[in-house]
TIRO-2110 file (N, C-alpha, C; in Angstrom, 1 decimal):
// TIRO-2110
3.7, 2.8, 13.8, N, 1, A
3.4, 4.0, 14.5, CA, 1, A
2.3, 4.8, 13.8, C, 1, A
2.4, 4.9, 12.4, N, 2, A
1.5, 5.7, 11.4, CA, 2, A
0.6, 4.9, 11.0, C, 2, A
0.3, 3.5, 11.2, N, 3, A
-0.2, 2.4, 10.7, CA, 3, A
-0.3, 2.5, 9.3, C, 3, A
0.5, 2.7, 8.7, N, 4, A
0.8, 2.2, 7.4, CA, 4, A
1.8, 0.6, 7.0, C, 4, A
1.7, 1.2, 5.9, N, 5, A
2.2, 0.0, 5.1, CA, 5, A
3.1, 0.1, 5.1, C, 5, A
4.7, -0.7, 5.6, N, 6, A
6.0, 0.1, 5.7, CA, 6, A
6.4, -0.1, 4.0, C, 6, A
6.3, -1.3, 3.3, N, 7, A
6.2, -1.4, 1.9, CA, 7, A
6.1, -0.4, 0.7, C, 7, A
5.0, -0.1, 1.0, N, 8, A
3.9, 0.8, 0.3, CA, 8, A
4.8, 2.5, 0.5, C, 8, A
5.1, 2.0, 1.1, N, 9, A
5.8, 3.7, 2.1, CA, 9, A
6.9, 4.1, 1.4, C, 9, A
7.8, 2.9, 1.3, N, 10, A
9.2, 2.8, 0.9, CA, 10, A
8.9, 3.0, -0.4, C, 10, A
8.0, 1.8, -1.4, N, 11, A
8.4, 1.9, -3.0, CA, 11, A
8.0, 3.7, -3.4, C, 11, A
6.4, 4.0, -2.5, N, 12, A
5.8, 5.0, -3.1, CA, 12, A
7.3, 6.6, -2.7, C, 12, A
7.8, 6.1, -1.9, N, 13, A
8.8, 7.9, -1.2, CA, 13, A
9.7, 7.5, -2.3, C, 13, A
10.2, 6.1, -3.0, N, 14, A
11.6, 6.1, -3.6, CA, 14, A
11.5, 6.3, -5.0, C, 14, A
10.1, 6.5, -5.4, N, 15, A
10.1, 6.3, -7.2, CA, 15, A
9.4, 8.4, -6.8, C, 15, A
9.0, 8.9, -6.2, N, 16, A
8.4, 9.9, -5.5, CA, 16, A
9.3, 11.0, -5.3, C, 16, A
10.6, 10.9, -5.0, N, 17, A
11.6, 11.6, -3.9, CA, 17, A
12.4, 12.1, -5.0, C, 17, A
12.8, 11.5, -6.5, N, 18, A
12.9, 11.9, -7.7, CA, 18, A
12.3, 13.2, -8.5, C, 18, A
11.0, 13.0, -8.2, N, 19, A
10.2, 14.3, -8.7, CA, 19, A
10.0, 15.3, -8.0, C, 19, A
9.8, 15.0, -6.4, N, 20, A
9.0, 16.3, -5.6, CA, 20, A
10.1, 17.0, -5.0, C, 20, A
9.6, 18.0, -5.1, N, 21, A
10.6, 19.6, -4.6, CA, 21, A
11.3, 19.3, -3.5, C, 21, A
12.6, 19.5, -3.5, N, 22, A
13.2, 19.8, -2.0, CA, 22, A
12.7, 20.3, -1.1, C, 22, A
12.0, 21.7, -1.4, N, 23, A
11.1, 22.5, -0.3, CA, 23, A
10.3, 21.7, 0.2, C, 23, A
9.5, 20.7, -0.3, N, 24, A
8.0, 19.8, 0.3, CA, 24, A
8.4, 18.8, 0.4, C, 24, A
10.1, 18.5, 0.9, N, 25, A
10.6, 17.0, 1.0, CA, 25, A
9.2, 16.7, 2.6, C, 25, A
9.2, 17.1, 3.7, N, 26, A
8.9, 16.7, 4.7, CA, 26, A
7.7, 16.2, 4.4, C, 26, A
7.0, 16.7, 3.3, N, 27, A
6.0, 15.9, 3.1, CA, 27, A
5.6, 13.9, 2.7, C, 27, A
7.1, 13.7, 2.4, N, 28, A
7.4, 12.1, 2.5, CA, 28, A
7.6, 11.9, 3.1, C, 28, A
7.5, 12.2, 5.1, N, 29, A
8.0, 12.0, 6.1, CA, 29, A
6.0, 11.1, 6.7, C, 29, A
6.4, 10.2, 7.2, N, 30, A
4.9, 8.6, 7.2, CA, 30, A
4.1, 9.4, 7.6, C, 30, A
4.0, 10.1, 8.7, N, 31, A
2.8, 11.2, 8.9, CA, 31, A
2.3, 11.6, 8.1, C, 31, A
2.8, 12.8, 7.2, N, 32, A
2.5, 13.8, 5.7, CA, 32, A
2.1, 12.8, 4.9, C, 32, A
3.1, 12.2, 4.4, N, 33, A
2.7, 11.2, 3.2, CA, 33, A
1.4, 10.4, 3.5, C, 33, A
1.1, 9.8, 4.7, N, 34, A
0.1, 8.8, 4.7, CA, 34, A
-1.7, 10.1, 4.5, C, 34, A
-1.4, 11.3, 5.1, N, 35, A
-2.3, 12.5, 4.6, CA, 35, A
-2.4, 12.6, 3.3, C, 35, A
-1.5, 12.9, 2.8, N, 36, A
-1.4, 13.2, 1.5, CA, 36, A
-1.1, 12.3, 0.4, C, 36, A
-0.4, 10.9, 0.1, N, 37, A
-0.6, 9.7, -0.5, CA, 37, A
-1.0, 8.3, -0.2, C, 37, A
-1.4, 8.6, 0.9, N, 38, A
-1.4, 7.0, 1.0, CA, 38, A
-2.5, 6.6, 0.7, C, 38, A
-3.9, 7.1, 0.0, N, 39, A
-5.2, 6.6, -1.0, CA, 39, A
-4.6, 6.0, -2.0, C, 39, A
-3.3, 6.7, -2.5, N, 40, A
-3.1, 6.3, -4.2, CA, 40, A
-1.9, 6.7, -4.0, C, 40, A
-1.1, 5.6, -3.5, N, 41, A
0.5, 5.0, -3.8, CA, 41, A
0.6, 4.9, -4.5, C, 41, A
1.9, 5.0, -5.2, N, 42, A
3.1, 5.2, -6.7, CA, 42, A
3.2, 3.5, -5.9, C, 42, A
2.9, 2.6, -7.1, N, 43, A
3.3, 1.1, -7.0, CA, 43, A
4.7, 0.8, -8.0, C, 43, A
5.3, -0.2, -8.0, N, 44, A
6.0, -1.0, -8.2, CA, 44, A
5.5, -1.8, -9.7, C, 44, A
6.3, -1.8, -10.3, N, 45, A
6.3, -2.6, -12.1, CA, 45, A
5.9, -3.8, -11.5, C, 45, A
6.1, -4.3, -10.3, N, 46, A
6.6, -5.4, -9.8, CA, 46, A
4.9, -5.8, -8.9, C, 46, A
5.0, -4.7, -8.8, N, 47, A
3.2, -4.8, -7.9, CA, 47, A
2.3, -5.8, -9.1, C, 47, A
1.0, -6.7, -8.7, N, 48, A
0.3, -6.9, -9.5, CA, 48, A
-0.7, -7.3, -8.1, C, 48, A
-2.0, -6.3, -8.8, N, 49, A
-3.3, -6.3, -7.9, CA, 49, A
-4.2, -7.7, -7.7, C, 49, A
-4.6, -8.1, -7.2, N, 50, A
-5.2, -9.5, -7.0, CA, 50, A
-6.9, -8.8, -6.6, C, 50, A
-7.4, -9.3, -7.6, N, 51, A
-9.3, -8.8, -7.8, CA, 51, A
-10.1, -10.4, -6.8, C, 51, A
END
């Protein structure tokens, strides 16, 4: 619906949702978030980039 990355969405809101304010939770909602992170996702230990 946001055309994102449902992956990308999940690791970056769950290691993310830890730190950011209650007040600006809405902002991890796929809309906000894809505005405001989705250039530069919080990756995964587990992520490895392929050049």
């Amino acid at each position: 619906m946001h055309d994102i990355n449902p992956y990308d969405y999940f690791v970056d809101v769950l290691q993310r949702v830890v730190q950011h304010p209650a007040s600006k939770v809405p902002e991890l909602t796929p809309k906000l978030w894809k505005q405001l992170f989705a250039a530069k996702p919080l990756r995964s230990d587990l992520y490895v980039r392929t050049a």
